[in-house]
C-alpha distance (Angstrom), angle and dihedral (degrees) to the residues before:
residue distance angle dihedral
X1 . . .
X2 4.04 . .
X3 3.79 86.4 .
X4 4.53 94.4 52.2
X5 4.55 84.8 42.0
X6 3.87 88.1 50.9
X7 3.96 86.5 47.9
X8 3.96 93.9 38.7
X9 4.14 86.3 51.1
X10 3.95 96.8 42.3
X11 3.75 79.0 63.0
X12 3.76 102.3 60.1
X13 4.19 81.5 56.9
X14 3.93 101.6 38.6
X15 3.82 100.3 55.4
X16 3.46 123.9 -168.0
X17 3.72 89.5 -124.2
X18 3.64 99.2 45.0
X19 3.90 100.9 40.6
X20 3.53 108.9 9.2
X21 4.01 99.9 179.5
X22 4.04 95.4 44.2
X23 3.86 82.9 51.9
X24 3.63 93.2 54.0
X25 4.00 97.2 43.9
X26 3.30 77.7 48.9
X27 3.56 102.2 54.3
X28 3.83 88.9 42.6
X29 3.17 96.6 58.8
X30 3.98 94.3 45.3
X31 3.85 76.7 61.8
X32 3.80 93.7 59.4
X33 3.32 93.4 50.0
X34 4.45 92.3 47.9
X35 3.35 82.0 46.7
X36 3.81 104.3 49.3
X37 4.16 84.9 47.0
X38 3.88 93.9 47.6
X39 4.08 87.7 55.5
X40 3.91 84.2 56.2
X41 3.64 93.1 43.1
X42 3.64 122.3 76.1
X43 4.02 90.3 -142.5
X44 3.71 138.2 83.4
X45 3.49 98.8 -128.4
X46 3.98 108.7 86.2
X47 3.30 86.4 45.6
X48 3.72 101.3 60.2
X49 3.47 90.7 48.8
X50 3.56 92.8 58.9
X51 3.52 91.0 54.7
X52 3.62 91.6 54.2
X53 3.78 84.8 45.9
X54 4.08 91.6 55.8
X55 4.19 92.2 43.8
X56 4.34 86.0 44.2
X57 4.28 80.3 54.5
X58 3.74 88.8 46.9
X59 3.60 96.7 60.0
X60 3.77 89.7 65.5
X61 3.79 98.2 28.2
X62 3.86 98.8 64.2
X63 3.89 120.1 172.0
X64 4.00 87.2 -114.0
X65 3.68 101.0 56.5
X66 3.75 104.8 33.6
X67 4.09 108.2 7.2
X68 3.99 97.8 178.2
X69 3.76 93.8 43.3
X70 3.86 88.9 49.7
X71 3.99 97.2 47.8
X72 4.22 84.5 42.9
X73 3.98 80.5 61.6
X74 4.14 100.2 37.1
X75 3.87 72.6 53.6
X76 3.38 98.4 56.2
X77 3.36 96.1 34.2
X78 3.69 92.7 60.9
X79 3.86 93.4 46.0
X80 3.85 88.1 58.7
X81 4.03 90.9 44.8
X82 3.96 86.7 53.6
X83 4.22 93.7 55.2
X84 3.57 86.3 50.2
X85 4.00 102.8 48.6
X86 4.22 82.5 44.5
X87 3.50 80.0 70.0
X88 3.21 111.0 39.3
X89 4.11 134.4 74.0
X90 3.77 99.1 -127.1
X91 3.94 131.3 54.6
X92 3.85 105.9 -125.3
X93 3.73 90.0 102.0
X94 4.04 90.1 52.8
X95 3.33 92.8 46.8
X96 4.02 93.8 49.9
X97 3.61 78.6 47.9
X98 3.85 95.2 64.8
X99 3.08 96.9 38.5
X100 4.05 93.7 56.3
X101 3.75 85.0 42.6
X102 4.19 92.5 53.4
X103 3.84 92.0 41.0
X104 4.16 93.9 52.4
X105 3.97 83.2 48.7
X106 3.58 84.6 61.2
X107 3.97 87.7 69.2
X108 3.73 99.0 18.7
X109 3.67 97.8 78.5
X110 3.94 122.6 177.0
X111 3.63 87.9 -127.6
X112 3.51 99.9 49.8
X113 3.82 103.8 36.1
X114 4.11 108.1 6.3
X115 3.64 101.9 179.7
X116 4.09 97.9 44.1
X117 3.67 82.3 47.9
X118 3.50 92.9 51.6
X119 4.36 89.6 46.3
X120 3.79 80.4 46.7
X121 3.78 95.1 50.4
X122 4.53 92.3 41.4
X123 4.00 81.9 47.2
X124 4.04 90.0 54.5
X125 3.37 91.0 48.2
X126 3.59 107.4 50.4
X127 4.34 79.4 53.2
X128 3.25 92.0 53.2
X129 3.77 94.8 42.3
X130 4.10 88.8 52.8
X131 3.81 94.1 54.1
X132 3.57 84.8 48.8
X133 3.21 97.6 63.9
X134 3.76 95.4 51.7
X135 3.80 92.5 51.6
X136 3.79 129.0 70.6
X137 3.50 99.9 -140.4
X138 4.06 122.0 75.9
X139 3.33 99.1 -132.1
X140 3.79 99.5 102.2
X141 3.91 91.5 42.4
X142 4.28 91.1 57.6
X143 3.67 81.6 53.1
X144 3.28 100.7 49.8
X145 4.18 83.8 44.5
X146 3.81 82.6 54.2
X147 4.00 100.7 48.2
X148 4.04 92.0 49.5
X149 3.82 95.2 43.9
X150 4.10 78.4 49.3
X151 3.93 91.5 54.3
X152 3.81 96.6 47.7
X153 4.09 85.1 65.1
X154 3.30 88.5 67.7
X155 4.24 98.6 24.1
X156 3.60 88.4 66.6
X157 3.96 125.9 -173.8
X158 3.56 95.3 -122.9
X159 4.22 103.0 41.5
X160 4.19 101.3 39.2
X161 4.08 109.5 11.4
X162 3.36 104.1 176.1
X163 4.11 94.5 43.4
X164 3.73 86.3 51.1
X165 3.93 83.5 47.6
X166 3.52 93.8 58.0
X167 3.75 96.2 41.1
X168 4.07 92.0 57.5
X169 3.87 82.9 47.4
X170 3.90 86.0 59.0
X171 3.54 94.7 42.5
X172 4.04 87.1 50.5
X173 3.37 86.9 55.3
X174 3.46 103.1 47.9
X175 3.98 87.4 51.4
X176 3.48 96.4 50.7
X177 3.85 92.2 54.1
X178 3.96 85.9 48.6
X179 3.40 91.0 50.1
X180 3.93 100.2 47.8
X181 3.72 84.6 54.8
X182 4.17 93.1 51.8
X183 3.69 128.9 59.1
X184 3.49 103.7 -126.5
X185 3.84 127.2 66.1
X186 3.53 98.8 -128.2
X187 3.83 88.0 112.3
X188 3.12 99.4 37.1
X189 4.33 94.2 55.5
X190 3.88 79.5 48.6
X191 4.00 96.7 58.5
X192 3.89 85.9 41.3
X193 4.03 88.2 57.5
X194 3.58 91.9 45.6
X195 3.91 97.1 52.3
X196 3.57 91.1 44.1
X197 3.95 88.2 57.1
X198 3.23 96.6 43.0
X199 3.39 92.2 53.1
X200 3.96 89.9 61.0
X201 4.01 84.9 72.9
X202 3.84 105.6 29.9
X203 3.78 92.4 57.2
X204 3.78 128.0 164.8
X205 3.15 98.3 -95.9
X206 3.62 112.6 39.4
X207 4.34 92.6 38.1
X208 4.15 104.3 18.6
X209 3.75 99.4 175.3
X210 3.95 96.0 34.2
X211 3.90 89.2 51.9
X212 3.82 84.9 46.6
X213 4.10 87.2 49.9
X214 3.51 93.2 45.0
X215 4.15 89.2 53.8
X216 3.27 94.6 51.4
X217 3.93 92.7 49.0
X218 4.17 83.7 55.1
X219 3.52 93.7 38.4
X220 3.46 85.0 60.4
X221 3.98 101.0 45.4
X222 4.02 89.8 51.6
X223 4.17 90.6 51.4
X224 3.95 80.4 54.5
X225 3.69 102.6 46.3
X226 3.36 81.8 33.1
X227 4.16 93.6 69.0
X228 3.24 86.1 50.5
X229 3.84 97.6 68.0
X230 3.70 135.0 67.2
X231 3.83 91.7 -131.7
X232 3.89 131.4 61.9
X233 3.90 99.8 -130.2
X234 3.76 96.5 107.6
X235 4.06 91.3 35.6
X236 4.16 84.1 57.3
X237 3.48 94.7 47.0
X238 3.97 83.3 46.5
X239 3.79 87.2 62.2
X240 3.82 94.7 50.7
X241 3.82 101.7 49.4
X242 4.09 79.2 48.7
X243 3.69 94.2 45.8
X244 3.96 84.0 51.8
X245 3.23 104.3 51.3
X246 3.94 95.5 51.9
X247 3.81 81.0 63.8
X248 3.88 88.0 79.4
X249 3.90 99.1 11.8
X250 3.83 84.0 78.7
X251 3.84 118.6 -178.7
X252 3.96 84.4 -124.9
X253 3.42 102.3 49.1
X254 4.16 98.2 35.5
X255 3.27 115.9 11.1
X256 3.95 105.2 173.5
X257 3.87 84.0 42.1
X258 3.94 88.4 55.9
X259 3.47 97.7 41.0
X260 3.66 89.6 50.7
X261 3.74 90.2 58.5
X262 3.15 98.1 36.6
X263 4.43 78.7 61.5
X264 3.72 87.7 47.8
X265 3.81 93.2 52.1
X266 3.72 91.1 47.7
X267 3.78 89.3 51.7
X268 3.94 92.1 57.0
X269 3.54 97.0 41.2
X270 3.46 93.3 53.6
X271 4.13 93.4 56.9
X272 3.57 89.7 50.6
X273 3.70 90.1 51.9
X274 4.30 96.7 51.6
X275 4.04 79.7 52.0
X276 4.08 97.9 49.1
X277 3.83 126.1 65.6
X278 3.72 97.2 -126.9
X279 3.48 137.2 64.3
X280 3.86 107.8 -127.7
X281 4.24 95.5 96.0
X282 3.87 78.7 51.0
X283 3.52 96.4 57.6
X284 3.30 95.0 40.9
X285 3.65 93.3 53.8
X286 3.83 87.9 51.9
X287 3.78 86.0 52.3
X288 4.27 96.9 48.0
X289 4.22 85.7 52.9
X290 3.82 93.0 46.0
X291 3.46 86.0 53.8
X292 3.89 97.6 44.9
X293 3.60 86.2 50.9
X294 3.71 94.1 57.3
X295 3.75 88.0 75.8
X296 4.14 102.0 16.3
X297 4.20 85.0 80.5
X298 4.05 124.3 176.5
X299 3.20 86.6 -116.0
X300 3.59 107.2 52.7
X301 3.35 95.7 24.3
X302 3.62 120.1 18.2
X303 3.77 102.6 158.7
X304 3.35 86.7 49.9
X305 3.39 97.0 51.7
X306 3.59 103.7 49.9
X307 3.53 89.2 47.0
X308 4.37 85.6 54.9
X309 3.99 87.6 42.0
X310 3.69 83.8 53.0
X311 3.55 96.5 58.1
X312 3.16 98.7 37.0
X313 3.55 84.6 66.0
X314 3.25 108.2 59.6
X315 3.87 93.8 47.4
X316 3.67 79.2 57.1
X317 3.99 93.9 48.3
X318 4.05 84.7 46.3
X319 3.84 92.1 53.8
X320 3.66 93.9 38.3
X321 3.68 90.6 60.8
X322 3.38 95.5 53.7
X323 4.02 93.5 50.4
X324 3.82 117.4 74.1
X325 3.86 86.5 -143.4
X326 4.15 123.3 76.4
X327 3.80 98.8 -140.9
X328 4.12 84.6 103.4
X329 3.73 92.7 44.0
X330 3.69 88.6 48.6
X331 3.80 88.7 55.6
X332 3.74 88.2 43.9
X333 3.53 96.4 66.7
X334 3.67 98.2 40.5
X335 3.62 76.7 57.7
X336 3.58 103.4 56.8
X337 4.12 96.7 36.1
X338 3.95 80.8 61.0
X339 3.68 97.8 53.7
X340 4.31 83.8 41.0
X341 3.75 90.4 55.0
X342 3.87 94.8 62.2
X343 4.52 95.0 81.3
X344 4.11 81.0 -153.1
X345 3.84 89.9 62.7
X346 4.34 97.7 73.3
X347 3.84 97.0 162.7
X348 3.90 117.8 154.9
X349 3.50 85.7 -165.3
X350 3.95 95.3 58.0
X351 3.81 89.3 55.9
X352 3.92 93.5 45.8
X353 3.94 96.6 57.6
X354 3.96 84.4 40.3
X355 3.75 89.7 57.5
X356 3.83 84.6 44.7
X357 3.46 92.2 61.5
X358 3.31 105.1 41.3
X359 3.86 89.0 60.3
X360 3.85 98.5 43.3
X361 4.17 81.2 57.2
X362 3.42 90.2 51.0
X363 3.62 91.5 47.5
X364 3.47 92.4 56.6
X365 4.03 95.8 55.3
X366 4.26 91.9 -105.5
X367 3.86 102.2 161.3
């Protein structure tokens, strides 16, 4: 806050008028400091007046008179535009995004300035790879695959580790989205690779919570390819890379980020439960989303939630119909009427396996 006064101030004595290119470094960095806020805030409203702040800046900082300073701010600009469209329904914001993101590239050439071509290039990618997932198609994901393999040329191992760290982590995620949306696991083996590597740089110790990110993100690849085989190799080594990174997602310290994996461990425990005889994965799957839902509340959360009530369900439905009792199916369907009473959660699916049930209960003589 002292940081966006001092900007707001240093306004009233660089005037537009007077000194037009202190006024827009000025107003740029008035935007970086919105924009920095708004990522803290859970709001919209920082953020959009940091992207006024970075199109203000552009009046002065055309591509003619100062061409680095202006691509630095079509940089910015875009970052900004991407927090925004992350939370908002609709893509305009993305697509602004890209296109501040292609037009700083127009400046921000790998010859002239590799590593802020290489930001550039990561920051076009993770727009690309939003609008992706809000479209059907793939066409916007194999860009995005395209724009971070383009920023680790210039994010090299050797000069920036953990940037290149994070940019395999992007590209891993980008994959892994591809791949849930082919048949084959081509993709998916790729985003495995690439979070393994990029977990030789963003280790534990030097990175905690982007290691912990970046197990979670493989975690959730191996569950995936994991489905997609008959054993329950890749589901187990699911469990570990979630198991890991609850060391350092720590309900203290993160607790969406925890609860989240806590969900994701859930998910995997509960395959490798439908393909073992027992019921111990199963209860420890019921166990993981219990947890998750300890901080993934209706009320902070409730998409979220439903979507954890949901599952929660049907690792209750799976134990239930293993049991000769109908305590677990009772749970089951308290289960599932929670996820149903969120009007965002529509899932045909949902109402099936609460139907199911409902009639194995009645089966089994429950009043």
């Amino acid at each position: 806050m002292q940081a966006i006064a001092a900007y707001r101030a240093s306004l009233g004595e660089y005037t537009r008028e007077c000194a037009p290119l202190d006024w827009a470094m000025t107003q740029n960095n008035l935007g970086n400091a919105l924009r920095t806020l708004g990522e803290r805030e859970s709001g919209t409203a920082r953020l959009e007046e940091a992207v006024a702040a970075f199109r203000a800046a552009l009046g002065e900082y055309t591509r003619e008179r100062v061409p680095l300073d202006w691509a630095m701010t079509q940089n910015n600009l875009g970052y900004a535009l991407l927090r925004l469209g992350e939370r908002e329904n609709g893509t305009a914001r993305l697509e602004e995004a890209v296109a501040a993101s292609r037009a700083a590239l127009g400046e921000y050439t790998r010859e002239r300035v590799p590593l802020q071509w290489a930001t550039t290039q990561n920051n076009l990618g993770n727009a690309l790879f939003r609008l992706g997932e809000r479209e059907s198609g793939t066409a916007r994901l194999e860009e995005a695959v395209a724009a971070f393999r383009a920023a680790l040329g210039g994010r090299s191992r050797e000069r920036v580790p953990l940037q290149w760290a994070m940019t395999q982590n992007n590209l891993g995620y980008a994959l892994r989205t591809l791949g849930e949306r082919e048949s084959g696991t081509t993709r998916l083996e790729e985003a495995v690779a690439v979070f393994r590597a990029a977990l030789g740089e963003s280790t534990r110790e030097r990175a905690p919570l982007q290691w912990a990110t970046i197990q979670n993100n493989l975690g959730t690849a191996l569950s995936t390819l994991g489905q997609r085989e008959s054993g329950i190799a890749r589901l187990e080594e699911a469990v570990a890379a979630f198991r890991a990174a609850l060391g350092e997602h720590a309900r203290e310290r993160v607790p969406l980020l925890w609860s989240m994996t806590q969900n994701n461990l859930g998910n995997a425990l509960q395959i490798v439960g439908e393909r073992e005889s027992g019921t111990a994965r199963l209860e420890e799957a019921v166990a993981a989303f219990r947890a998750a839902l300890g901080e993934r509340t209706r009320e902070r959360v409730p998409l979220q939630w439903a979507m954890t009530q949901n599952n929660l369900g049907a690792a209750l439905l799976s134990l239930g119909k293993r049991e000769s009792g109908t305590a677990r199916l009772d749970e089951a369907i308290v289960a599932y009427r929670a996820a149903l009473s969120i009007d965002a959660f529509f899932n045909n699916r949902t109402r099936e396996d609460l139907a199911r049930a409902e009639a194995l209960l009645a089966q089994r003589g429950a009043p």
